[in-house]
N, C-alpha and C positions, 0 to 999 in steps of 0.2 A: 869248478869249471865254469866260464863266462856262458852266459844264455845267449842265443843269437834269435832277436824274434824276426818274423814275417816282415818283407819289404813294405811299409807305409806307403800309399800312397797320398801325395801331399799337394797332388796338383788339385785337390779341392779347395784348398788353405787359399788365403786372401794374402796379399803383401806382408803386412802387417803379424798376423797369426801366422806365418811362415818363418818371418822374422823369431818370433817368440819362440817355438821349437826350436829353431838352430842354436839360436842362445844358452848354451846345454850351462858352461863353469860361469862359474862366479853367482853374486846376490842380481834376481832379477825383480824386477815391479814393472807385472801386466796391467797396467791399467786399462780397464775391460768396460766400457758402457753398457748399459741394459741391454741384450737380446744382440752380443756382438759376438755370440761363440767362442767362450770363453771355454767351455767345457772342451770343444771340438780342438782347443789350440794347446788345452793343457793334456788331453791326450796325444797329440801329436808332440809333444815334446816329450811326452815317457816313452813316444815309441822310437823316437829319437838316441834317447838316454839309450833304450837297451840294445837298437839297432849298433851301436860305440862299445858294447860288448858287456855292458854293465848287470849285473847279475839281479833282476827284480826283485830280491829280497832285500837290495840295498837303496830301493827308492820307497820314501814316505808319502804319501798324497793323503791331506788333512782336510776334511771338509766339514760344515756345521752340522747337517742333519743327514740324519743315517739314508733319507730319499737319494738326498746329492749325492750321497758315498756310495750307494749302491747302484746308480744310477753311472759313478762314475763306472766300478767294476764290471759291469756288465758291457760296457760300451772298450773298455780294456779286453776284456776276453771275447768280447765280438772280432774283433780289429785283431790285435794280439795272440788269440790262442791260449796255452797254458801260459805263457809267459806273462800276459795281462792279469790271470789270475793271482800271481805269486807277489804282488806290486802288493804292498801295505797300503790298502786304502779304508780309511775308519773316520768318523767323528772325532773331533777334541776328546769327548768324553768318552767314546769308545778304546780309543789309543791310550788314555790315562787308565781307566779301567784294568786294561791289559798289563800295563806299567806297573802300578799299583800291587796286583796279585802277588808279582812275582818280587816287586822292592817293598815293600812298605813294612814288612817287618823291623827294616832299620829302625823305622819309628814307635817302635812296639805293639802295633798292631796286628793281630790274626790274618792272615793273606784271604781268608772266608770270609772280612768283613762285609758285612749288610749294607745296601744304597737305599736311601733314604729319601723320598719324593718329595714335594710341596707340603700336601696332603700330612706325611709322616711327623716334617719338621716343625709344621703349626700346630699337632696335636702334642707333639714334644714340648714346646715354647708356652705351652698353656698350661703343661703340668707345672714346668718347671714356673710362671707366673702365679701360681695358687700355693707353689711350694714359698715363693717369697713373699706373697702378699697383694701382689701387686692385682688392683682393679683393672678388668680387661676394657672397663667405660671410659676409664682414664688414659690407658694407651695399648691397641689394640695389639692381638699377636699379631697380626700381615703387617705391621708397621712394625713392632720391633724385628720379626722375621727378617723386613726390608734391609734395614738398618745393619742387620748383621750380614743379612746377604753383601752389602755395599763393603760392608769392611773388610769379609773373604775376598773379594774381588780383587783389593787394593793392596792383598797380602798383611791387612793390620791385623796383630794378635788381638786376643780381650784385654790382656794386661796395656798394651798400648791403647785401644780403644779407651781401656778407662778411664788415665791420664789424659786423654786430649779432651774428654766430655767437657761439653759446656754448655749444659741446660739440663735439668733434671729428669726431662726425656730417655737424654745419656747416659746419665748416669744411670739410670733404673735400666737401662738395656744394655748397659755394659753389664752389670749383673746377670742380668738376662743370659747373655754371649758367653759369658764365665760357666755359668749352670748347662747349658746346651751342651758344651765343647764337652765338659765331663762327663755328663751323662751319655755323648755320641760316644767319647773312646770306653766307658765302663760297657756298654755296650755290642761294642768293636762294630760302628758303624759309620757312616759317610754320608751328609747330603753331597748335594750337586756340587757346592762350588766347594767343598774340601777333594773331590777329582783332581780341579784344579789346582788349589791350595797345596794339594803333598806332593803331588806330582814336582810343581814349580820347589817346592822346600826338598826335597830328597833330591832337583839336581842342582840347585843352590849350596847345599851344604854338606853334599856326601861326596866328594871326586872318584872314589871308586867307582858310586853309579852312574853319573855324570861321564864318565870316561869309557863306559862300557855301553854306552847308549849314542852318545855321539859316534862312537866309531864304528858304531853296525848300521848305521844311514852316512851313504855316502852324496845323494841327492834328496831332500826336502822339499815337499812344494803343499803349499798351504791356501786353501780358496777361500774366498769372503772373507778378506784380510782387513776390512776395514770393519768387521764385526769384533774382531779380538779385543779382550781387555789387555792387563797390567799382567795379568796369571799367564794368558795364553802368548804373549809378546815374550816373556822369561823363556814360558816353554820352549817354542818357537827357536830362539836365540842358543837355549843352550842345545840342543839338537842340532843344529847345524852350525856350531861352533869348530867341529872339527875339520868339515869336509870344505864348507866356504859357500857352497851349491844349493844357495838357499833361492827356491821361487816364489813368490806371493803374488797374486793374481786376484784382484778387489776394484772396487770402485766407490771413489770415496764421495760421491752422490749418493750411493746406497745407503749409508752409512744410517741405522734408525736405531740402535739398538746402546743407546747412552744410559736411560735406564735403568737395561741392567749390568752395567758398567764397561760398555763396550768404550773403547778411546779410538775416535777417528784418527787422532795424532800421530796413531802408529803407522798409517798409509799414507798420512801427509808430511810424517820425517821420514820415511823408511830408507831415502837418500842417508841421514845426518846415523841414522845406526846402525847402518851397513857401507862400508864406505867402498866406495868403485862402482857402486850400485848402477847398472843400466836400466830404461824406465823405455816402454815400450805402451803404444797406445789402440786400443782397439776400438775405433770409433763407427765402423760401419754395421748398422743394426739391417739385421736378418727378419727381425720380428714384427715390427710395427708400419704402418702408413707413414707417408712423407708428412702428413697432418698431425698426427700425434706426436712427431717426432718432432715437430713445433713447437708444439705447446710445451713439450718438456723437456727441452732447452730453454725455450722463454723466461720459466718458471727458475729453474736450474741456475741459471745466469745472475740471478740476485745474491744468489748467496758470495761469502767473500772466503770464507775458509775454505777452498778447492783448488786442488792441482790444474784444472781446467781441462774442459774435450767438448767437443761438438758432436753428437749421433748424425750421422746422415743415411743416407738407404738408397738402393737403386730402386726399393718398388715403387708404386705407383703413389701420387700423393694420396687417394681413398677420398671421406667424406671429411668434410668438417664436424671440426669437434662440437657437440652438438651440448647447448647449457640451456637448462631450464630454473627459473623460479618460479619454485612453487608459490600458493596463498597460504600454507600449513603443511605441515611434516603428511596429513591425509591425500595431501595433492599431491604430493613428492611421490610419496609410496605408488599411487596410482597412477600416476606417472610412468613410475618403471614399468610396472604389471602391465599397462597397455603397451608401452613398447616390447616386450617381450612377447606378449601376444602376435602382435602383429608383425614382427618381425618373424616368429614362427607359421606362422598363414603365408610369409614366403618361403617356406622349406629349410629355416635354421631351425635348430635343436633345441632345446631344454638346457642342456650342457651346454650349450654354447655361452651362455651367458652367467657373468659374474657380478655382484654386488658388494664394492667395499663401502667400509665407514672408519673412522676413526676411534669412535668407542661403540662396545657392543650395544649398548642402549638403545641406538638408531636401528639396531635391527627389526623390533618389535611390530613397526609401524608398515615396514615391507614385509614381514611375513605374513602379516595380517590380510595385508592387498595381494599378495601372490596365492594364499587359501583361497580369499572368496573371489580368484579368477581360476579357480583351477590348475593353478600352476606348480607342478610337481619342486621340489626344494630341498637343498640340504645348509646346515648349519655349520660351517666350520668353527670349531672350538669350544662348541655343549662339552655334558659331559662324556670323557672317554670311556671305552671298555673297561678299561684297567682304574677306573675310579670311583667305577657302580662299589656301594658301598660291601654285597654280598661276594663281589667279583675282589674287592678289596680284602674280607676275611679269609676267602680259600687260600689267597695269597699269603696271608699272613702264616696259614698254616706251614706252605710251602717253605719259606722263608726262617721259622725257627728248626725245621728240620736241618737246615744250613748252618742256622746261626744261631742255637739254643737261648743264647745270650742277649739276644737282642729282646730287650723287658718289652720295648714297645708295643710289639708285634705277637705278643706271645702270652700279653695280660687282656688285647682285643681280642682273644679266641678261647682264651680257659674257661669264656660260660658260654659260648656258642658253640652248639645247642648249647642253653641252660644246663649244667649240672649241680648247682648249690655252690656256687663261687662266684657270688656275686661282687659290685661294686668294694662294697666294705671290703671284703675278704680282699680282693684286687690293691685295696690300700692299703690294708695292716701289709699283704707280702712287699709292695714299693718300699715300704717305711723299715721291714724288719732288713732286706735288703740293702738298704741305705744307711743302715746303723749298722752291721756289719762290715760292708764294702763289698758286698758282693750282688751277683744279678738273682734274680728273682727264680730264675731255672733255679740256681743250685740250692737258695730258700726251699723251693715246692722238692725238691730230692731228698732232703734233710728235713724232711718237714712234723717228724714225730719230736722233733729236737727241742720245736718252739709248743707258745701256750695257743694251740690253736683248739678248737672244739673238734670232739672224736668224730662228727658229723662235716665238720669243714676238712680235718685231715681225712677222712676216707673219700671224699670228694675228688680233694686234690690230687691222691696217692691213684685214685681210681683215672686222669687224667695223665700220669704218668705214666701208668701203664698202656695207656692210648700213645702215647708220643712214642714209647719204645718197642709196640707193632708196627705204628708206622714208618719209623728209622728201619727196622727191619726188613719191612717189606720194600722200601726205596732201594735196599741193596740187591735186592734179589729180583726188582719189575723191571721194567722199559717204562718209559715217563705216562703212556697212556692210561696202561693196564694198573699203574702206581694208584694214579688218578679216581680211577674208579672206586679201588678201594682204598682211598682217602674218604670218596662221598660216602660209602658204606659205612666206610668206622668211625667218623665224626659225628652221624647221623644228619649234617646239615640238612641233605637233600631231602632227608625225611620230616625235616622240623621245617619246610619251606610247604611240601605237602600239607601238612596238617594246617595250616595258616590258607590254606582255600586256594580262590580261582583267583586272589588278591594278588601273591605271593609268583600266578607264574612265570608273568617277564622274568623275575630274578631266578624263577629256578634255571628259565630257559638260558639266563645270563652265566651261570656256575654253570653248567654243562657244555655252555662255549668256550667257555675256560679250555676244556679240554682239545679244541681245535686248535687254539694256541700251542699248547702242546704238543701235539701229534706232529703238527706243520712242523714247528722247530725242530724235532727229531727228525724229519724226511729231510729237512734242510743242512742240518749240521754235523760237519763231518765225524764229530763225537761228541754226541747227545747229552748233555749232564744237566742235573736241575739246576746248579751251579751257572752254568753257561744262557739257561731259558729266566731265570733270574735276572741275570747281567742284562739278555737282551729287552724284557721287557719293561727293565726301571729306565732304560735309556730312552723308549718311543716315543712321539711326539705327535700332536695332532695331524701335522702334515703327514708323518709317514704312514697314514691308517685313509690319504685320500686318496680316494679313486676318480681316476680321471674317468674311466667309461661311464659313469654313471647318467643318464639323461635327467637329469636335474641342475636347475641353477643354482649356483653357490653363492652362498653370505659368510662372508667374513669379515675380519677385520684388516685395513692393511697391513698392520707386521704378519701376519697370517701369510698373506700372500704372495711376502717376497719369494722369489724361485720360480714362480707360478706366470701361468701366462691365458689369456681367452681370449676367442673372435669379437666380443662385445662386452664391454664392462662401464659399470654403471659406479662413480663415485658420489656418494650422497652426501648432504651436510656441508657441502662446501660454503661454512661459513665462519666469521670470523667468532673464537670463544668454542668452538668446536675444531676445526683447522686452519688457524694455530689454537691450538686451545687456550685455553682461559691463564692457564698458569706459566705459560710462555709468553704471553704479552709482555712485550718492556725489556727481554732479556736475548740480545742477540743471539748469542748461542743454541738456547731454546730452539728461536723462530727458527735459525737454519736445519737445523735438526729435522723442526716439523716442514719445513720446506720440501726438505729431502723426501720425507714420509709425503708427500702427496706427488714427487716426481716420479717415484714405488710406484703409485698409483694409477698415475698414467701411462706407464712405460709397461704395464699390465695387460694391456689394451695392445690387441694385434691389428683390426679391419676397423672398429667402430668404440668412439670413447662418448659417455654423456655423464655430463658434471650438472652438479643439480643440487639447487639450496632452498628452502625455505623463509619467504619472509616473516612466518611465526609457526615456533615449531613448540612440543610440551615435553618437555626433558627433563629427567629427576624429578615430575611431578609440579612443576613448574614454565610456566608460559616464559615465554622469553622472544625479544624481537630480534636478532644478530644481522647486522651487517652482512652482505657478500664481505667471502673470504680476501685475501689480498691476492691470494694465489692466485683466483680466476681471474682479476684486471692482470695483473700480472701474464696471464698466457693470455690476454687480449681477448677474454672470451665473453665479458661482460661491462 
């Protein structure tokens, strides 16, 4: 039976955003300016959709970070009721996730398979680097990691990787690519861009799933369209190959995330691969002064690969954008810290204010000046919860309970606590493992079988019988009370105590753990470790930020796209920092970082101040840089 939701009202919609809701059939491209209510215009077209009788199970809404996607649902079931509830709205990597579970056995994989973080895959890439020989001085894992990460992007296998090498770079990291992939499926696990990767190959080359997936979305709408790569564009495409009702709503100024293999291309052809395609434009900004809204068009206007828009705004123009050069990165930093100060001595907040830069580096020298002024602060993108290293083993524990098989996660905890299985021992079972074909679990199960010492095997056998109380007990708890007596029977919590008054952040860290938990359970409509897994390999730094908090924030700009403040301060504006050094000379680059400093402005709601140094000490080296080009550019210097 068709769902009938609650009458919309739409006479808040602007022309334009009114426009884009009615436009229910066919391929649409919202092209949506910074701070033009883009959200408020793609809810008002689902409520649209189902107002027409369409049943919310049959609309997709894709967004990048789980903030945005929850940010959307909530403003659905606000507006909507249960109807807005029922709306599929998830991350790329949330909706693959889901996908995955249920198809990827086509591909031989356990539907239990393990997700695999940064963190995971570079300890992965460095085993498999010792297993080949390869010097980590001569080429590092986050660079081969890179290199692979690029090729998932682009849908290249290893085997094609290999073949196209051409530098010994390549070749040693197509090796690389080769050993990863096998060890991820012996495994049965997944980083981040094979989400992608099997997603786009199961509906590329299965039409059964392909066929059963397009026809349960009968409306598609997919946001921050100009962030998508090659993976997410396939996705995209076959999903809404059958219904025709595909929306994409982006803005291809935003566009900053090249990378990590995002292709603007697909919001600037999105006419030539959808054809009939209607283009709709959102140009009036809600968020920003008539003065900021200046500068970043000013800026914006240089570049040449853009479909083209003008922000304009009915508020008020506000202040001039305000640019300082500093005599040294000390003056800059002090800079900000007095404006903040005295900006708050007229009753603005802490929280009011933001501080980007281009590379985290430039942070250092502002946090320094915001201490010795007293100035309360938070970091965006230190390290997370979920990467504290102690926060990392509980987890791992968690994790082979799920997926026995996953060696990675399961050889970091067999001697935490210490029980006599040390390192060595951790290599003989890799090795004896790997000469069989099988995982390291079922080595330590069979383990009176090999030449192990009667002191190593009662060790290991004594570790096994830990894994199979606590599989037991997982059947029988609720995720909290699990929890507890994980800490008890691991003895972590006890082996953190004995380590003193050193050790108690991180006890206090494992203990939080379990709020994680608990929350997930209050929150989910069936609670499985499975499901608190899923959700926490997906988090991201944005979705752990709070906006109420009275402290200024530092970030970096890609950080802060989504993101919006009364007063933001862009530092570093200079040439070899924004554009940076290794974009010099190459069109494409520049407009990219172009882009990445119109981000930055378009950040800025009442008050912007851009601000460079004529000698600043960076990577431990003095350096004199030009003003950026950006700033002549918005005419501000």
């Amino acid at each position: 039976m068709n769902a009938r939701a609650p009458d919309f009202d739409y006479g808040s919609l602007n022309e334009k955003q009114l426009e884009a809701a009615r436009c229910t059939e066919g391929p649409l491209l919202v092209l949506a300016g910074a701070g033009s209510g883009k959200t408020t215009a793609l809810i008002a077209r689902v409520a649209r959709i189902i107002e027409n009788g369409v049943n919310p199970h049959e609309i997709l809404a894709i967004t990048f970070t789980n903030k945005a996607a929850n940010e959307l649902k909530e403003r659905l079931s606000r507006l909507l009721g249960p109807h807005g509830e029922q709306v599929w709205a998830s991350t790329f990597h949330s909706m693959c996730v889901r996908f995955l579970r249920r198809e990827i056995p086509a591909l031989g994989y356990a539907s239990g398979f393990s997700i695999y973080d940064a963190d995971d895959s570079k300890r992965l890439i460095k085993n498999i680097m010792r297993a080949l020989g390869i010097d980590e001085k001569a080429m590092t894992p986050a660079a081969v990691l890179s290199a692979i990460s690029r090729a998932k992007s682009e849908a290249v296998s290893p085997k094609t990787y290999a073949q196209r090498a051409g530098d010994m770079f390549e070749e040693k990291a197509a090796l690389c690519y080769e050993g990863y992939e096998e060890t991820l499926k012996k495994a049965g696990a997944l980083d981040f861009d094979d989400l992608l990767l099997k997603t786009a190959q199961l509906l590329r080359e299965n039409p059964r799933v392909t066929e059963r997936w397009k026809s349960r979305f009968r409306y598609v709408l997919v946001d921050e369209y100009q962030d998508t790569n090659r993976l997410q564009f396939l996705i995209v495409a076959a999903l809404s190959s059958g219904c025709g009702n595909l929306c994409v709503v982006g803005d291809d100024d935003q566009s900053i995330y090249r990378f990590r293999g995002a292709v603007v291309e697909n919001i600037l052809q999105f006419e030539r691969h959808f054809s009939g395609a209607k283009v709709i434009r959102l140009e009036e900004n809600y968020r920003s002064t008539g003065a900021i809204l200046a500068a970043a068009n000013a800026v914006i206007a240089h570049n040449r690969s853009r479909k083209g828009k003008t922000l304009w705004t009915a508020n008020p123009p506000g202040e001039k954008v305000g640019f300082y050069r500093a005599d040294n990165d000390e003056d800059e930093a002090r800079f900000v810290a007095d404006v903040i100060i005295e900006e708050c001595d007229r009753g603005r907040a802490y929280g009011d204010f933001c501080v980007l830069y281009r590379v985290n580096a430039l942070s250092a020298r502002v946090e320094r000046a915001l201490r010795l002024s007293g100035i309360p602060y938070r970091v965006v993108g230190g390290t997370r919860f979920f990467d504290r290293a102690e926060v990392r083993d509980m987890m791992a524990y968690l994790h082979i309970l799920r997926n026995p098989h996953d060696d990675l996660r399961l050889t970091r905890v067999i001697n935490k606590p210490p029980r006599d299985i040390g390192e060595r021992t951790a290599e003989a079972l890799r090795e004896t493992a790997a000469a069989e074909g099988r995982s390291v679990f079922d080595i330590m199960r069979d383990i009176r079988r090999y030449n192990f010492t009667k002191k190593k095997t009662e060790a290991i056998e004594g570790f096994m019988a830990l894994y199979d109380r606590l599989s037991r007990a997982l059947s029988t708890s609720g995720l909290g009370e699990f929890y507890d007596g994980l800490l008890a029977e691991t003895g972590y919590l006890a082996m953190l105590a004995e380590e003193g008054e050193t050790s108690r952040t991180r006890a206090e860290n494992v203990l939080e753990l379990k709020s994680s938990l608990v929350q997930y359970s209050l929150s989910a409509d069936e609670p499985t470790l499975a499901g608190f897994l899923d959700e926490a390999a997906l988090l991201t730094d944005i979705d752990k930020y709070d906006e109420q908090a009275d402290a200024a924030v530092l970030m970096t700009i890609h950080s802060a796209k989504g993101l919006e403040f009364p007063v933001v301060f862009l530092v570093g504006a200079e040439e070899k920092i924004i554009p940076g050094a290794r974009s010099i000379g190459i069109a494409e680059e520049i407009e990219e970082e172009r882009r990445l400093c119109y981000v930055a402005v378009t950040r800025a709601r009442e008050k912007l101040y851009v601000t460079c140094a004529r000698e600043r000490m960076l990577y431990g080296q003095t350096g004199y840089n030009p003003v950026s080009r950006f700033v002549k550019e918005m005419e501000l210097y």
